[in-house]
N, C-alpha and C positions, 0 to 999 in steps of 0.2 A: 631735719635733725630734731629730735626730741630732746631736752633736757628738762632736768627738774634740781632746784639748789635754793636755799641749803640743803643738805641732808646727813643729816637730819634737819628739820624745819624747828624755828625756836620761834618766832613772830609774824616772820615775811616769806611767802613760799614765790618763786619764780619759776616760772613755766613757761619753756620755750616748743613749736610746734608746728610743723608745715600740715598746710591743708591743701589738697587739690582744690578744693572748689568751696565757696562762700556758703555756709551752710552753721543753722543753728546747733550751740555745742551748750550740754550741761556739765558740769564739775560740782562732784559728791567727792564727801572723804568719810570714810569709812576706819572703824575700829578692828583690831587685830580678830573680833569675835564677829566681824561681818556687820556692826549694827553701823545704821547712817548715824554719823554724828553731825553736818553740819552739809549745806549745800553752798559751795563760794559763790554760784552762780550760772545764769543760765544767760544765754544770749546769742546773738549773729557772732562768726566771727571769718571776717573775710578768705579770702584763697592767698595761699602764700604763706611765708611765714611770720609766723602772730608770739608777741611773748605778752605774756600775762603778769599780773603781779596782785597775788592778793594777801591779806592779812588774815591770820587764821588766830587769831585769838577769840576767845581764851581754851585752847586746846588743853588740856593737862599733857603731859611729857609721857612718852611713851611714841608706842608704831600706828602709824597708821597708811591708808592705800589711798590714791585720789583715784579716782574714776572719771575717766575724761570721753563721754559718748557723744555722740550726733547724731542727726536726726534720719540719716542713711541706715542705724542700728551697730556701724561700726564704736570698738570700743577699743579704750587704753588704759590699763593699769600702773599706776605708777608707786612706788614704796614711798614713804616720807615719815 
């Protein structure tokens, strides 16, 4: 199961997420115009399900996408 909350996101973004298999994952967020705004992070993240927590300040208020990829090429867009 995927989830992503708040959402809208105001300080603290929670990201929840099953993986088949232990495998390095990057997380981008991205502006409503497509530009990178910030990268939470890049790292291992085991098999099974992982929830994440990170703080996305100082974001300005508005929409944005998290882009949650691996190193397979697989990819997940999330709104926030």
């Amino acid at each position: 199961d995927n989830s992503l909350y708040p959402n809208p996101v105001s300080d603290i973004l929670n990201l929840t997420f099953y993986l088949s298999a232990e495998t390095q994952v990057s997380f981008q967020v991205y502006d409503v115009l497509g530009k990178l705004v910030t990268v939470l992070g890049n790292q291992t993240v085991f098999k099974g399900t992982n929830q994440l927590v990170f703080s996305v300040l100082p974001l300005e208020q508005g929409k944005y996408s998290i882009v949650v990829s691996d190193a397979d090429g697989n990819v997940v867009v999330k709104n926030i």
